[in-house]
C-alpha atoms as one frame of an Amber mdcrd trajectory, in Angstrom:
protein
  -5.388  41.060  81.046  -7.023  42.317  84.499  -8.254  46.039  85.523  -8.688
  46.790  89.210  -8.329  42.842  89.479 -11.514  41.854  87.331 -11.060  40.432
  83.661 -11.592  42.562  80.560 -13.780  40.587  79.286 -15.940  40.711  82.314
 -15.846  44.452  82.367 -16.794  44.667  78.441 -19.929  42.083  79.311 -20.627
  44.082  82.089 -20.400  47.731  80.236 -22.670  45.817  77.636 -25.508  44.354
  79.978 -25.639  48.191  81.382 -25.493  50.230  78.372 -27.503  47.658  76.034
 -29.785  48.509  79.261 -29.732  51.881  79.418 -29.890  52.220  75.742 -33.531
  50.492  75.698 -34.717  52.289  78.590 -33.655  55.264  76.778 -35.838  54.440
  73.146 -38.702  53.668  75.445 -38.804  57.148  77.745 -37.237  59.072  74.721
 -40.170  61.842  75.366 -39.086  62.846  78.498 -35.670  63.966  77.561 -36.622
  65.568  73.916 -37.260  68.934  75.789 -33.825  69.225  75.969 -31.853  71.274
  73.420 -28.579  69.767  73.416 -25.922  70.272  70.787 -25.876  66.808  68.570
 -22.572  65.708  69.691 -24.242  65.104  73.043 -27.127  63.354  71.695 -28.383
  60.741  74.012 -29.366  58.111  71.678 -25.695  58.742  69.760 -23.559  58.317
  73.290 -25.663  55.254  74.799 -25.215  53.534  70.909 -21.514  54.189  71.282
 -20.743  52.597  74.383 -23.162  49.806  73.684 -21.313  48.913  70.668 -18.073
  49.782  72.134 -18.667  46.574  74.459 -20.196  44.556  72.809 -17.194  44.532
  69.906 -14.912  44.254  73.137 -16.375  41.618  74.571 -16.585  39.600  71.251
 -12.838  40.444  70.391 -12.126  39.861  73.835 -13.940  36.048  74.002 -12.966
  34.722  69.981  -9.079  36.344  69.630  -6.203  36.104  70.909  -5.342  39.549
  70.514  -3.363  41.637  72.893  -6.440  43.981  75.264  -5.106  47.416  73.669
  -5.578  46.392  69.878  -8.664  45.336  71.084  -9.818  48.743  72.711  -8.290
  50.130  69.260 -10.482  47.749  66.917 -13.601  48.143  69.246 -13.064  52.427
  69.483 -12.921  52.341  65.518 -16.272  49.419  64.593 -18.089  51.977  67.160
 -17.136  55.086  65.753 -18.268  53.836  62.431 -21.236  52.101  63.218 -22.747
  55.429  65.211 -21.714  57.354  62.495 -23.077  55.543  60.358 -26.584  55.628
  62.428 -26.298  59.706  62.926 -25.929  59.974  59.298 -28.607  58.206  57.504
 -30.873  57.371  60.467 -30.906  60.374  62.789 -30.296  63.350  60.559 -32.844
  62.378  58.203 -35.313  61.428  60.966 -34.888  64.720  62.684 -35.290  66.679
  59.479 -38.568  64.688  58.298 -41.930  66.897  58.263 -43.661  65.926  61.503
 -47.592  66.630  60.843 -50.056  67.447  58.617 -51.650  70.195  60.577 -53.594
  72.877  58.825 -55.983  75.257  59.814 -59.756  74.240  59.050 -60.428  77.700
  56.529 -57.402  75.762  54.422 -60.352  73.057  53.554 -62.774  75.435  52.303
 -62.949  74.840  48.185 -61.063  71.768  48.601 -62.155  68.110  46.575 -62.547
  65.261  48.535 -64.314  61.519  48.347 -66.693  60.321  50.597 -65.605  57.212
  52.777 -68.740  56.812  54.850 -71.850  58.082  52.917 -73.501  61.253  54.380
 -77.367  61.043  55.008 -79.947  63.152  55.477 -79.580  64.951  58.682 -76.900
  63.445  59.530 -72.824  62.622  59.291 -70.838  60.973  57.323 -66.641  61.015
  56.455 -64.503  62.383  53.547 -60.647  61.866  52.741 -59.311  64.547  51.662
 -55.568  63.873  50.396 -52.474  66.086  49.481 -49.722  66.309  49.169 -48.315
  65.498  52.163 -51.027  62.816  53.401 -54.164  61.889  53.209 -56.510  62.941
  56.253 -60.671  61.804  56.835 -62.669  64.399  58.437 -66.774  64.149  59.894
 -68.793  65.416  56.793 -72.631  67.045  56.927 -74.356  67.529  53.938 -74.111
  71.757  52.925 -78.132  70.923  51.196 -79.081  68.269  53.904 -79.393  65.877
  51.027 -77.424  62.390  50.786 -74.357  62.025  49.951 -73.494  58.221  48.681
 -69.722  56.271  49.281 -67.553  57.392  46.527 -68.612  60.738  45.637 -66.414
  63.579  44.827 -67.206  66.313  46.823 -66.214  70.058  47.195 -66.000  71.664
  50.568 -68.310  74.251  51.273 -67.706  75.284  55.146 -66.369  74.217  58.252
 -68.001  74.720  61.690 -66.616  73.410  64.931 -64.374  70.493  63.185 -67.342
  69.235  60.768 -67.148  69.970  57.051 -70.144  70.880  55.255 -69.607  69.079
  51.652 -71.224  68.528  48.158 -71.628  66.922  45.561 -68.796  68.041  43.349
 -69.003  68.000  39.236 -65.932  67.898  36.902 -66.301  70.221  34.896
């Protein structure tokens, strides 16, 4: 079958080339359009997916059947609405839901047990992990008695001034 005198199987390659396109130029400058609040039924990601599978299943169809071009639309309309569902369900929602950081405000480090990663001399700086729940981060350590501080060592935060954390050595009790 022909539209506007050009092959349907043309016009599904061609609706694939652009929207395959478009779709990957989309995942690459997704930044740009995440300011926008739109409702989810016009997400972005979830229309460009749709058409791009809605082609591409055309164009297969289209090239290996022998089907009649409307059962084909049908067939390709139904393996895209699943397949996008599909992704919105258990790839978007849960990916828009996840926890995004692990910020926290330096006073939330004071009293806290960490272990040195890069030992802490005299005078000088060295790095502790500190891990929770939610991650793990390593922050620049001093020494609270200017003493050193070997690799290993559990150590309780005393302070924090301007992003370094004055540590240490911490006893189990």
């Amino acid at each position: 079958m022909e539209l506007f005198g050009v092959p349907l199987e043309t016009i599904y390659l061609y609706g694939l080339i652009i929207f395959g396109g478009l779709t990957f130029l989309f995942i690459l400058f997704n930044d740009i359009f995440s300011g926008l609040e739109l409702p989810d039924i016009f997400n972005p990601t979830l229309i460009f997916s749709f058409l791009t599978v809605f082609f591409a299943s055309g164009f297969l169809l289209e090239s290996v059947t022998g089907l009649n071009s409307a059962g084909i639309a049908v067939i390709s309309l139904l393996i895209s609405v699943s397949i996008v569902t599909l992704l919105n369900v258990f790839v978007l929602i849960p990916i828009s839901s996840a926890e995004e950081s692990l910020t926290f405000h330096d006073n939330d480090l004071r009293g806290r047990v960490g272990r040195v990663l890069t030992s802490v001399p005299v005078n000088g700086f060295g790095e502790v992990l500190i891990e929770s729940i939610s991650g793990s981060i390593a922050k620049t350590a001093a020494s609270y008695k200017n003493e050193e501080i070997v690799s290993d060592t559990k150590v309780l935060i005393i302070e924090v001034k301007n992003g370094v954390i004055y540590v240490m050595p911490h006893e189990n009790e």
